[in-house]
N, C-alpha and C positions, 0 to 999 in steps of 0.2 A: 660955325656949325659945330653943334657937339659929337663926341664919338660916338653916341646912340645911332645918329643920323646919319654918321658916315658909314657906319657899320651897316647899316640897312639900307643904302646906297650902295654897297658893295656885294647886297646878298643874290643869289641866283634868281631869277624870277624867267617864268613860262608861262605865256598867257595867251587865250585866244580873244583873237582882237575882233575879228570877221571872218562869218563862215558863209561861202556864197556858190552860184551855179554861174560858171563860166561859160557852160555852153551842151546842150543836149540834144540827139538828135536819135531818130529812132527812121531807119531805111527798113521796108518791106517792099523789097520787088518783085514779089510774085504772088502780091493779093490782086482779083479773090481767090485766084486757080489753089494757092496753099490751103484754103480749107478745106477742101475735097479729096485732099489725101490723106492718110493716115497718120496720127499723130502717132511718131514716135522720135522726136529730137534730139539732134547734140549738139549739147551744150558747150561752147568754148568761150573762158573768160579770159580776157586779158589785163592786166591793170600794170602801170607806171606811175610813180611818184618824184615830183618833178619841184624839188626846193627853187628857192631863187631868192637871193637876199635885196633887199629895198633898200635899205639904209643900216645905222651901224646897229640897229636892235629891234628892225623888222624884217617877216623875213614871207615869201609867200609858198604854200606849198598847193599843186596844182595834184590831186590823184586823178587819172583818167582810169578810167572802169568801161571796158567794150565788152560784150553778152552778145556772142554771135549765134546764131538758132540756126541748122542745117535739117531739112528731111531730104536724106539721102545727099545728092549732088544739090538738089535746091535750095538757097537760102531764103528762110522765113521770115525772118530778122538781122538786123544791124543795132544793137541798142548802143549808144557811146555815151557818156556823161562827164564831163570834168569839172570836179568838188573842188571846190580850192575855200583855203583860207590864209588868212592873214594872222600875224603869229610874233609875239614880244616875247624874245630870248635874249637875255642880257647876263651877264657877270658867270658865263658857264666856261668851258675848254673846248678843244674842238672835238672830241671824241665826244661830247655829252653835247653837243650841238648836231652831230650826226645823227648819233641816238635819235635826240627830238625832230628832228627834220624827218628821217626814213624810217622812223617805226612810232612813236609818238603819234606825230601829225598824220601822219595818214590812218592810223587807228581810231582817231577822233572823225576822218571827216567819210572815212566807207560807208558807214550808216546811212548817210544823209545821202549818195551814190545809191548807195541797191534800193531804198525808198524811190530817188528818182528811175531808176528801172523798171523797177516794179509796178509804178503809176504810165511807166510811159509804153509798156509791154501790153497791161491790164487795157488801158485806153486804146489798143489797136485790137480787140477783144482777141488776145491769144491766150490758152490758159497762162493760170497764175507764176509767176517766176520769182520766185525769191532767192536770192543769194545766201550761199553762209557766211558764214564771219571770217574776214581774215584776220589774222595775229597778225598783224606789219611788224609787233616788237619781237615778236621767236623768228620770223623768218628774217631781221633784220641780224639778232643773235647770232642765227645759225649762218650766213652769208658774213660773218664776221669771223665763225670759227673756221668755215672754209680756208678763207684767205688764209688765216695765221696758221693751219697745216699746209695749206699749197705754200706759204712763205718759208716754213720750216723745211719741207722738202727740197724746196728748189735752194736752200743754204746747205743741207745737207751734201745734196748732189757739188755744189758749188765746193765745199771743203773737201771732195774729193770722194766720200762717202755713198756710194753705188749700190741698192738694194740689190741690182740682179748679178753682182759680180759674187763669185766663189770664195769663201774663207781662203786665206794666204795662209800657207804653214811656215 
């Protein structure tokens, strides 16, 4: 084998392999009585992203996406969706395998999630629900800068260094 070939055997590569619906379901326990009230909703989203390696350079990432619909005490809806895909990560480190797992991959498959909510909200004729966009990669960022200040502090504290102790003369 020449060194061209090994060299490109050895380079990073991320790919999407398969993007698919693991399972969707959409609960409305209180049609028809919820049309008769006044529409005015809250909206709570929930979402989790759920890696899981297959073998040594596949890997699957599961996002579940729940749209929960309240007027007042009554729930309107239950919309849940889990987007998953299938994912070729090879010749990376584990900090850039995190990266692609928890902000990456599920940046690619939300999309395909709020479409399926949207169609399966729309289909129960409730008005229209569109989601915004999440950033998986700033919020994966920012839950990385967290850590590495809550790490610094709890070292701080550990070497003996006490924010709420009084200068010593």
């Amino acid at each position: 084998m020449s060194d061209n070939a090994t060299s490109q055997q050895n380079q990073p590569a991320f790919d999407i392999l398969r993007l698919y619906s693991k399972d969707c379901s959409l609960e409305t326990p209180n049609i028809p009585q919820i049309f008769s009230k006044e529409w005015k909703p809250e909206i709570k989203i929930d979402f989790e992203a759920k890696p899981m390696k297959l073998n040594e350079e596949t890997y699957e990432v599961d996002l579940r996406v729940t749209a929960t619909c309240k007027l007042g005490e009554e729930v309107a809806f239950i919309c849940e969706v889990h987007q998953a895909g299938l994912f070729l990560i090879k010749n990376v480190d584990e900090a850039t395998l995190d990266y692609l797992l928890s902000g990456v991959a599920p940046n690619i498959l939300f999309p395909y999630a709020r479409e399926h909510i949207s169609t399966l909200v729309n289909k129960a004729t409730f008005p229209p629900l569109t989601l915004r966009p999440i950033n998986f990669e700033a919020m994966y960022r920012s839950r990385q800068q967290e850590a590495a200040a809550a790490a610094a502090a709890k070292s701080d504290v550990a070497n003996g260094a006490d924010s709420e102790q009084a200068p010593q003369a």
